[in-house]
NUVEX-235373 format. One record per residue: x negated, y, z negated of N, C-alpha, C in turn; residue in one letter. Coordinates in steps of 0.2 Angstrom, whole numbers, plus 2048, in hexadecimal, padded with zeros to 3 digits. Example, Ala and Ser with C-alpha at 12.3 -4.5 7.8 and 13.67 -1.06 7.14 Angstrom:
<nodes>
7BE7E47D97C27EA7D97BE7F07D9A;7C07F57DD7BC7FB7DC7C08007D9S;
</nodes>
This chain:
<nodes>
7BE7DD9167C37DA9127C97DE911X;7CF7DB9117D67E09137D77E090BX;7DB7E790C7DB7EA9057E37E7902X;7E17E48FD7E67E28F87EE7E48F8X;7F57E38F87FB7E68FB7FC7E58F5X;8027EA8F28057EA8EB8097E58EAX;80B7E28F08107E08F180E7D68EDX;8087D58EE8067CE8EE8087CE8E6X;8087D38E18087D38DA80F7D28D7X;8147D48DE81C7D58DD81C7CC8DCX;8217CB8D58257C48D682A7C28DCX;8287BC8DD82C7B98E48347BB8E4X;8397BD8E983E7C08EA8437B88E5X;8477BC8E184A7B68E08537B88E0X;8577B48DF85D7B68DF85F7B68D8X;8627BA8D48677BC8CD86B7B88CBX;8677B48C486A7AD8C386C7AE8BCX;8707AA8B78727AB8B286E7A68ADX;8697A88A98677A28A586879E8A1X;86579989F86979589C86B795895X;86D79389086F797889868796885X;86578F88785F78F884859793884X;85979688A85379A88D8557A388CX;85B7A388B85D7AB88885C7AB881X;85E7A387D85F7A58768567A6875X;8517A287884C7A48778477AE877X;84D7AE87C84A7B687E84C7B9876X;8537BB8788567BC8718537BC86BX;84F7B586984D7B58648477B9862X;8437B986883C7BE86783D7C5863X;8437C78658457CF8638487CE859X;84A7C985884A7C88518457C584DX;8447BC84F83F7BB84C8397BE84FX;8357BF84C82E7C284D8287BC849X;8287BB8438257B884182A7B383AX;8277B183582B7AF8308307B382CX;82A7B882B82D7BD8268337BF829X;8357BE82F83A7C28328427BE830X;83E7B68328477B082F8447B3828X;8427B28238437B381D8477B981DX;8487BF81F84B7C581E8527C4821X;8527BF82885B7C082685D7BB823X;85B7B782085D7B081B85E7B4815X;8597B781385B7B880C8607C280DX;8617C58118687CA81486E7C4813X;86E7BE8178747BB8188767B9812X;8727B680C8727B58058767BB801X;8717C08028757C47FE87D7C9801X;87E7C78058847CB8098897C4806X;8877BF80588B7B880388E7B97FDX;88A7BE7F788B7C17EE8877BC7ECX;8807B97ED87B7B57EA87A7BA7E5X;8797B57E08767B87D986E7B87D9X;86C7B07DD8667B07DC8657AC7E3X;85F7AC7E485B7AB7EB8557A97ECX;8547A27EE85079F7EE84A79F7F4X;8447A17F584179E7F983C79B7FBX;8397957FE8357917FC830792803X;82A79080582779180C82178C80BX;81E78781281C783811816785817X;80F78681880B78881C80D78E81FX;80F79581B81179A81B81779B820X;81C79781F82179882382279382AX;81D79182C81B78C83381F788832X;81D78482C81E77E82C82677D828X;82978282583078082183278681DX;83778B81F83979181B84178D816X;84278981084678C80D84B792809X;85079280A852798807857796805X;8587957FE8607957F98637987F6X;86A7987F686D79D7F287379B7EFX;87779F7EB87D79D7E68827A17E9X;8817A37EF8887A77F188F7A57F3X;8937A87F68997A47F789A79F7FBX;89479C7FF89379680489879980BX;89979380F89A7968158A0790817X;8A57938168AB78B8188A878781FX;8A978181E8A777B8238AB77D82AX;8B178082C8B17808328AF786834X;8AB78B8318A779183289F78F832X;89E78883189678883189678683BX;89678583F89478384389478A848X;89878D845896794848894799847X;88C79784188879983E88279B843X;88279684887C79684C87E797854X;88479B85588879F8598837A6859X;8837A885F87E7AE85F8887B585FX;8867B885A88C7BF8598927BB85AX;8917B78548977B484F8937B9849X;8997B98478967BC83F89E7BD83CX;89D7BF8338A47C08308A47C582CX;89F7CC83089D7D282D89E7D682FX;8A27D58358A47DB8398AC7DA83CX;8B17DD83B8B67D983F8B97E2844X;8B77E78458B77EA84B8B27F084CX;8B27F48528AC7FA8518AD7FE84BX;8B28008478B28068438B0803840X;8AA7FC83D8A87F88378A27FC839X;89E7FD8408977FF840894807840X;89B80A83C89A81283C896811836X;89980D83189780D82A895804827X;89080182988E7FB82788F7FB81FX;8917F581C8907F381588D7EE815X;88C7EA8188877E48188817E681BX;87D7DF81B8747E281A8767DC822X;8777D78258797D682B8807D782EX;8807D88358877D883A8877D583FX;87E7D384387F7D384A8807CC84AX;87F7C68468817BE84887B7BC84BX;8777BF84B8717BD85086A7B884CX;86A7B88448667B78418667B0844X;86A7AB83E86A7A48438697A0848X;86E7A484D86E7A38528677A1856X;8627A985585D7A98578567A5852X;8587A384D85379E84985379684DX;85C79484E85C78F85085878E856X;85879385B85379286384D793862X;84A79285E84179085E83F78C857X;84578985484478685084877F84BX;84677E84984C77584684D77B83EX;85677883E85877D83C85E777837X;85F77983186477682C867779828X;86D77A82987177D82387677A820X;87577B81987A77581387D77D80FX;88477B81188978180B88E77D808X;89078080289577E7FE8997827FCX;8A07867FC8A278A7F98A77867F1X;8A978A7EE8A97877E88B17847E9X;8B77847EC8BC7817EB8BA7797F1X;8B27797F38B47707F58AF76E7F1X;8B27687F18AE7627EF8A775D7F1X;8A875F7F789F75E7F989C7657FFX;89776580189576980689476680BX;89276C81289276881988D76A81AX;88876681E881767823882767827X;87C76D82C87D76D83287676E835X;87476A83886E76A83D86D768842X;86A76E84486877184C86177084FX;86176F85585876E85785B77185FX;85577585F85677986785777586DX;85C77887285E77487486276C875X;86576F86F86976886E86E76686AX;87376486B87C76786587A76685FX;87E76C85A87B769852880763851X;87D76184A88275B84788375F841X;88A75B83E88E75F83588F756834X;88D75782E88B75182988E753823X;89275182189375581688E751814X;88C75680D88775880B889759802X;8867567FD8867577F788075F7F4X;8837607F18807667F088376C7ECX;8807737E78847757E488877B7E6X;88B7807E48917837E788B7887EBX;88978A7F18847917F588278B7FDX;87F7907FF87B78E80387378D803X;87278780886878780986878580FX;86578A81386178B81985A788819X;85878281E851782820851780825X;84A78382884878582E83F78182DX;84077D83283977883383577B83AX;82F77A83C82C77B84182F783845X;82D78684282E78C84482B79084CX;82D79084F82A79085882678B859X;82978485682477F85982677B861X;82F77E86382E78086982D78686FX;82978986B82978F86F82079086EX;81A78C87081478B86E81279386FX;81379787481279E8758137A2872X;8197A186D8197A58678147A4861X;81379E86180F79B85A80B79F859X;80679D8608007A285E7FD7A785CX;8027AB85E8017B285D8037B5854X;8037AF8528057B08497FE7AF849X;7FF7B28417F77B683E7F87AE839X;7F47AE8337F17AB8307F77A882AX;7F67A28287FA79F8217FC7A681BX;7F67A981A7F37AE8157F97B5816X;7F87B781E7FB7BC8208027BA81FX;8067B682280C7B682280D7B381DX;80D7B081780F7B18108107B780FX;80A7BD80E80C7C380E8107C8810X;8117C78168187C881A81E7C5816X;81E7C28168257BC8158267C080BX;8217C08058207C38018237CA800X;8227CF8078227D880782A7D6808X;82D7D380E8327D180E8377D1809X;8367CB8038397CA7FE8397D07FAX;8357D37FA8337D77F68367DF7F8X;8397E07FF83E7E48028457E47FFX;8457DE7FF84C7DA7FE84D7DE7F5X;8497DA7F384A7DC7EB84B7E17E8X;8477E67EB8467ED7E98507F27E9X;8537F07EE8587F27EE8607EF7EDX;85D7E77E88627E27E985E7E17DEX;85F7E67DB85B7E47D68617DE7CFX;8677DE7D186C7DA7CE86A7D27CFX;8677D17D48647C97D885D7C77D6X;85E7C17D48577BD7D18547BA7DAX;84F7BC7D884A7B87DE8447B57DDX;8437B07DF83D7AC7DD83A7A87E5X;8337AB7E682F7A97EB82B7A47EDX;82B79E7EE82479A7EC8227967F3X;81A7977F38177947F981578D7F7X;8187897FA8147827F881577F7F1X;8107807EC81177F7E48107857DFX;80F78A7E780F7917E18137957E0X;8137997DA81979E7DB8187A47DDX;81A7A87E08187AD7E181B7B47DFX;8217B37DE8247B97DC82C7B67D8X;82D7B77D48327B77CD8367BD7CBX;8397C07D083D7C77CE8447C57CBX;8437C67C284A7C57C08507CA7C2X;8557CA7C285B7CE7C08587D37BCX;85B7DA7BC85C7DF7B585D7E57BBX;85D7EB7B785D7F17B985A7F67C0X;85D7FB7C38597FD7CA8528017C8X;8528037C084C8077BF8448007BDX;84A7FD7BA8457F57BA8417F37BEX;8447F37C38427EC7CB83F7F27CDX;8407F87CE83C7FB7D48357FE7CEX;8367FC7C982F7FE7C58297F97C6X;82E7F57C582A7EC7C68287E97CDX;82A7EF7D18277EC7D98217F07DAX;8227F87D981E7FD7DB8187FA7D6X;8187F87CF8127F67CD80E7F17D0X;8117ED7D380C7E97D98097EC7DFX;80B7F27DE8077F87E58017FC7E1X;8047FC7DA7FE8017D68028047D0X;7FC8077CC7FD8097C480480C7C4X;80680D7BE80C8117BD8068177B9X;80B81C7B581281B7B481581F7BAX;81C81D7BE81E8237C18248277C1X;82582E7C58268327C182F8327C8X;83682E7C283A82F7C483F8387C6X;8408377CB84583E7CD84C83C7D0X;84E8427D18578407D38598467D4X;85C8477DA86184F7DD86684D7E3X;8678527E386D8527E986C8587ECX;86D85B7F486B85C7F686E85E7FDX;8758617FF87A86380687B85B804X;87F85780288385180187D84A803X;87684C80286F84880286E8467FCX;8708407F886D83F7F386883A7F3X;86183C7EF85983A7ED8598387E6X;8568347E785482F7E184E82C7E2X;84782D7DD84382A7DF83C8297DAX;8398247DB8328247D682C8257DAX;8298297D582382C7DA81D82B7D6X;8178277D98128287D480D8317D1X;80982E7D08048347CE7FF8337D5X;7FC83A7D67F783B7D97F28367D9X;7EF8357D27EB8327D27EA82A7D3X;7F28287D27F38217D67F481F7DAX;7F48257E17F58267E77F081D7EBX;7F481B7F07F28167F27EF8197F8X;7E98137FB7E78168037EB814807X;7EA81780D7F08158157F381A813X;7F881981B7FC81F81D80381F819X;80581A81580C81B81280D81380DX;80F81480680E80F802815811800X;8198148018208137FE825811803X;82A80E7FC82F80C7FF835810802X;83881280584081680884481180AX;84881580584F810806856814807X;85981380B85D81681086481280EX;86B81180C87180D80C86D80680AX;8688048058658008028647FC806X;85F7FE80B85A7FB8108517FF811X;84E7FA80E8477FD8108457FD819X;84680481884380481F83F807822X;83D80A82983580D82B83981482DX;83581982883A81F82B83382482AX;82D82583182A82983082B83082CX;82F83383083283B82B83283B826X;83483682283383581B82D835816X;82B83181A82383081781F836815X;82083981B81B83F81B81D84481AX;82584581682884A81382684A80BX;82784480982384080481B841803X;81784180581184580680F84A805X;81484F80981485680A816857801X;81A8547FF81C8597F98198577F4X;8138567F480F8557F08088587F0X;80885C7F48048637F77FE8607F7X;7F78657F47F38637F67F085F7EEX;7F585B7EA7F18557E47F18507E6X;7F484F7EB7F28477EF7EC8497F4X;7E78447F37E08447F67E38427FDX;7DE8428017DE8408067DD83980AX;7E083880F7E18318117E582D80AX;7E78318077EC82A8017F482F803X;7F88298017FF8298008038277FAX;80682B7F68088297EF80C8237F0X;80D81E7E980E8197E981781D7E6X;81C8187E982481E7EA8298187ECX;82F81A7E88348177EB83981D7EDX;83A81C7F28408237F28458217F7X;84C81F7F585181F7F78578247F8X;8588267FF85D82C803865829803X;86782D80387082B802871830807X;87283280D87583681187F834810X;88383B81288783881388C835817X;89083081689482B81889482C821X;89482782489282A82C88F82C831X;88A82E82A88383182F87D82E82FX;87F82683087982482F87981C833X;87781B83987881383D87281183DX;87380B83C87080683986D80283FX;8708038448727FE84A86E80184FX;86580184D86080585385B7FF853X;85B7FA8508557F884F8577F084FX;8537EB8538557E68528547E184CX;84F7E384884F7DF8418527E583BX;8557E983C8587EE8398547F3836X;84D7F38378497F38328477FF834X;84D7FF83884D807838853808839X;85480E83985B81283685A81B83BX;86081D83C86082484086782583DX;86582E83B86983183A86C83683FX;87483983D87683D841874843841X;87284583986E84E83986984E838X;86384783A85B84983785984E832X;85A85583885785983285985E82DX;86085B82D86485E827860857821X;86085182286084B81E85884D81CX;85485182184C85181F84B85681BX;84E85C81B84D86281785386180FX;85785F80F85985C80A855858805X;85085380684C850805846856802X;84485880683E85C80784285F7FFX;8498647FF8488677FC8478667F3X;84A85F7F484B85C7EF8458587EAX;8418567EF83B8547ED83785C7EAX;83685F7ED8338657EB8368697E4X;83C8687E383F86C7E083C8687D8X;83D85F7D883E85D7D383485C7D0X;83085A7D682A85B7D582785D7D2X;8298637D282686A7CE8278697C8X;82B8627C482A8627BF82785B7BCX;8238587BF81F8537BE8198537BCX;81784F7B88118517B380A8527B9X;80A8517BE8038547C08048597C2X;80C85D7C480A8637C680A8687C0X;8098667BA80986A7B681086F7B1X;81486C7B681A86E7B181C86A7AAX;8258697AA8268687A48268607A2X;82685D79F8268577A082C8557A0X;82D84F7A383584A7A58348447A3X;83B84379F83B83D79B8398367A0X;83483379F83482D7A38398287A3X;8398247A983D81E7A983B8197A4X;8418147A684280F7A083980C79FX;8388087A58308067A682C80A7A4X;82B80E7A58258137A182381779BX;82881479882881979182581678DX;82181078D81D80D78A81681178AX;81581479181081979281081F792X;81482279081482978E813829788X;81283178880F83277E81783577DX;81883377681F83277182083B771X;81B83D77081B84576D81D848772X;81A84877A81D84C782823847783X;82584278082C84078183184577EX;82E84577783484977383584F777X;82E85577782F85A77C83385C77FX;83385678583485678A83F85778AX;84185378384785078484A856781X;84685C77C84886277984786877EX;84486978484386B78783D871786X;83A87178083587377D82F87377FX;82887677E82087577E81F87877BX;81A87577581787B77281087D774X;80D88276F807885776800881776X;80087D7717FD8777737FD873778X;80487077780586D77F803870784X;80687678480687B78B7FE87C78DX;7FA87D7887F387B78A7F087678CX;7F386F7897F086778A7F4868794X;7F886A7947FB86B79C7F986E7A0X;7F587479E7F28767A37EA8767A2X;7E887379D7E38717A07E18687A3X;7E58667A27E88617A97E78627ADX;7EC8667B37EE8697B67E686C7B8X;7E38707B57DE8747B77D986D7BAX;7D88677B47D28617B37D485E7BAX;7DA85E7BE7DC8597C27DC85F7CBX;7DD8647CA7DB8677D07D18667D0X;7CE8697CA7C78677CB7C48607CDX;7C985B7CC7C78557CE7CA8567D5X;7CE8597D67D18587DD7CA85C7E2X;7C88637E07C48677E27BC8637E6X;7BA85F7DF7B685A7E27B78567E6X;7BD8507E77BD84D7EB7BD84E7F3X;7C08567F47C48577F97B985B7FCX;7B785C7F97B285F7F97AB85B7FAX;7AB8567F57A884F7F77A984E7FEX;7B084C8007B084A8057B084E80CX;7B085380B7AD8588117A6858810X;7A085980C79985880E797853811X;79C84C80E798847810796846817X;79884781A79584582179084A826X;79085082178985482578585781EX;78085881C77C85C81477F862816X;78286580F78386C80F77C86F80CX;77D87780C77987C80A775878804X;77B8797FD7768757F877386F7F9X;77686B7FB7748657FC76D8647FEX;76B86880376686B80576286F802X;7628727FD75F8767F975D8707F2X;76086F7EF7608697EC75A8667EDX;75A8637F575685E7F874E85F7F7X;74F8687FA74986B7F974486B7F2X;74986C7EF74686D7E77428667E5X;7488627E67468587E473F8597E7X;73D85A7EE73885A7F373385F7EEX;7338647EC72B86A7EA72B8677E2X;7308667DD72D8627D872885B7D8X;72A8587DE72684F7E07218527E3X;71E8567E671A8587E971485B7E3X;7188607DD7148627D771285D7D3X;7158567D27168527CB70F84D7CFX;71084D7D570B8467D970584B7D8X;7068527DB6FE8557D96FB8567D2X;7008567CD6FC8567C76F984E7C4X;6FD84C7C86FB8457C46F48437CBX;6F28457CE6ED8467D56E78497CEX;6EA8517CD6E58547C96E384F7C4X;6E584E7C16E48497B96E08427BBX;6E48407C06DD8387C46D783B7C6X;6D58407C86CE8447CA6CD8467C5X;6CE8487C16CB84C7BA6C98477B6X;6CB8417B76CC83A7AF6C58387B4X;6C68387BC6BF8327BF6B98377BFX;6BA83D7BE6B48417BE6B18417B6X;6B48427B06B28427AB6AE83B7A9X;6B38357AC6AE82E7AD6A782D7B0X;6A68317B76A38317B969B8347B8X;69F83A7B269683D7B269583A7AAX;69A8377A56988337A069582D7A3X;69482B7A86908267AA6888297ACX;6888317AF6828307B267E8347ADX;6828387A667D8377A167C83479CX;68082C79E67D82479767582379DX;6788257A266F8217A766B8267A6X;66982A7A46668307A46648367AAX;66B8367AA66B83C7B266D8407B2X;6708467B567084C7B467884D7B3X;67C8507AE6838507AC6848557B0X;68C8587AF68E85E7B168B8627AFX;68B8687B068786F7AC68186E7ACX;67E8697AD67586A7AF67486A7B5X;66C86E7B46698727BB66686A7BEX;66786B7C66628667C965D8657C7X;65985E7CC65385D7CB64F8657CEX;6518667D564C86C7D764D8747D3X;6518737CF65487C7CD64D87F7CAX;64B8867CA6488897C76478897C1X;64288B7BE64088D7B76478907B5X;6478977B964889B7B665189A7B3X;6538967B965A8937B965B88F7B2X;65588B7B26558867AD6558897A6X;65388E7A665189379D65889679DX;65C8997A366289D7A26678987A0X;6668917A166C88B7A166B889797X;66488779766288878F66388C78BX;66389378C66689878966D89A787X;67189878D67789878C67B893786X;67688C78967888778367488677CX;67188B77B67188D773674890773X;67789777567B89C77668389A772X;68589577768B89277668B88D76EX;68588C76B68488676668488B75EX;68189276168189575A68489C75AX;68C89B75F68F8A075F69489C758X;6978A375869E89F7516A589F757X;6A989A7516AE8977556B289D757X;6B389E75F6B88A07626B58A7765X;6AD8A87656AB8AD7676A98AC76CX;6A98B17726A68B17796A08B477CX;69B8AF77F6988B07816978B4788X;6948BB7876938BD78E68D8BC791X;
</nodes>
């Protein structure tokens, strides 16, 4: 049999063709859209770069079947809607010195664009000095149509049949259940650093999320508590021109997984391992194992050291000095830690949200800058109650998988007490069937315990009779020799 040529694996020789807009805007699209949650994240970016106050979005068979998203922003002039769905048209950028320093949350023009080639696609805006608005719909491969449109002053975007020309991508999406989820974390990124904007989520007839308007200490209290307990423990510093801002839970409300907080960067939630684990790190060894604190923590580096422009759903960020921006951090977080109620210091006046949960008395303390030596002992025996809680778990968790010494000794002991309790209650079954047994054989008239056999001697017999008058006419408690 001739052996296999590498050659037969190589694609047939072709010539260097140019493809066609529908078959690139396809490719294209791969790199942005990913799944649903991905058009919901630049619909509702595009919403809020437009100065939306409130942002609607609606999903129908978790995005498959229909992603609405509405908004009250400044709408999008009619001879500007058709080149909406123009790939890098945009009106976010208008030269390179715009991409040293982004202020919008989109620039590349790529979002629509790429929605429209794998999907039927409708956009209705209205800005507030017209009279009516214009519609515009698109289906892949094929010119859009503009139609005027009644409707109130913003934009709404929907999106039908999502990769239902692209069947190879459908697939490969997870479940109803999951991508709601997705499409939820999403909005839910969105909010976190947009807290002046009303957002409301609904799958089908449900609602799923209602994030009113109000304060940045508000919104990010009201999100983190959907990850887990409060109360948590606000900080603030600056640091070589690094300013940190951040909510951090307690130890003991540490979530499992590798990383449960948010990072927020030029108020964008994004994926910045170092972070994570710089955040873990300063909280030594009170956080248990395998858990990550439940954290919002937003970095401000300064102005130009930070592009935005590495990632195709934006969803990372890279700085000019890393580790000037990571030791800053570092420093900052350790510096302010140290005075958080599990590490035992002074206490710090909680945020707005939590001050329903603190006690009135360590609030006042806290604001005199005061402890009296009660408190100072209610804290360190905290302090003390919460490393022994840590001592055992971190200790539990090391024996479990092979017995230690005690464990083993222990074992032993269980093991020779059940050996002594079975034998005594053994002794007592024998003792109870033998005193049965010879009150049976003399009701028949036969020979009890303490009597001599039928064959015994006289002599035996007088010495057995002797003894038991002996025993009958002693006094109580005297011994017979």
């Amino acid at each position: 049999m001739a052996a296999t040529s590498y050659n037969s694996f190589v694609a047939p020789s072709r010539r260097i063709v140019r493809l066609n807009q529908a078959l690139a805007d396809q490719i294209a699209a791969g790199e942005v859209v990913e799944r649903p949650a991905s058009v919901v994240k630049e619909l509702v970016e595009n919403s809020i770069d437009a100065g939306a106050l409130r942002v609607d979005i609606e999903l129908e068979d978790g995005g498959l079947t229909c992603i609405r998203v509405r908004d009250n922003g400044r709408g999008i002039h009619p001879d500007d809607l058709p080149l909406t769905i123009v790939r890098h048209a945009t009106s976010k950028l208008g030269g390179p010195e715009d991409l040293v320093e982004i202020q919008t949350l989109g620039f590349r023009g790529e979002a629509l664009a790429s929605v429209a080639a794998v999907a039927h696609l409708c956009v209705r805006s209205r800005q507030a000095d017209a009279e009516v608005g214009v519609e515009l719909r698109s289906v892949p491969a094929d010119e859009p149509r503009l139609s005027p449109a009644g409707m109130a002053v913003g934009t709404q975007v929907e999106i039908r049949g999502l990769f239902a020309s692209v069947p190879a991508r459908r697939k490969f999406l997870r479940s109803e259940a999951t991508e709601v989820g997705h499409c939820s974390e999403a909005v839910i990124r969105m909010a976190l650093v947009h807290p002046e904007v009303h957002f409301t989520l609904r799958h089908g007839r449900r609602e799923l999320l209602n994030l009113r308007p109000g304060t940045e200490d508000e919104r990010v209290q009201q999100l983190l508590r959907r990850r887990g307990r409060g109360p948590f423990f606000f900080l603030e510093g600056e640091d070589e021109g690094v300013r940190v801002r951040a909510w951090l839970s307690s130890p003991e409300a540490a979530a499992r997984g590798r990383s449960a907080a948010f990072i927020v960067v030029r108020r964008r939630v994004v994926r910045e391992r170092s972070i994570s684990q710089i955040i873990n790190q300063a909280y030594g060894d009170a956080l248990p194992a395998g858990k990550s604190p439940i954290a919002c923590v937003m970095v401000e580096p300064p102005r130009t050291t930070v592009d935005v422009n590495v990632h195709p759903q934006k969803a990372e960020v890279r700085f000019s000095e890393p580790q000037r921006v990571y030791a800053a951090l570092r420093r900052v977080l350790g510096r302010e830690l140290a005075r958080a109620p599990w590490a035992g210091g002074a206490a710090v006046e909680p945020s707005v949200a939590a001050r329903g949960d603190a006690d009135a008395t360590a609030s006042g303390e806290a604001a005199s800058g005061e402890a009296g030596p009660r408190e100072a002992g209610r804290a360190r025996r905290g302090r003390v109650r919460w490393r022994r809680v840590r001592w055992r778990r971190v200790r539990w968790r090391r024996v479990r998988p092979t017995p230690s010494a005690a464990r083993t000794r222990s074992a032993a002991v269980s093991t020779a007490f059940s050996k002594m309790f079975f034998w005594t209650c053994s002794q007592g079954i024998l003792a109870r069937r033998t005193a049965r047994a010879t009150a049976g054989l003399v009701a028949a008239g036969g020979r009890g315990l303490g009597e001599p056999r039928a064959g015994a001697t006289a002599a035996s017999a007088r010495r057995g009779d002797a003894r038991r008058r002996g025993e009958r006419d002693a006094a109580p408690g005297a011994r017979i020799v």
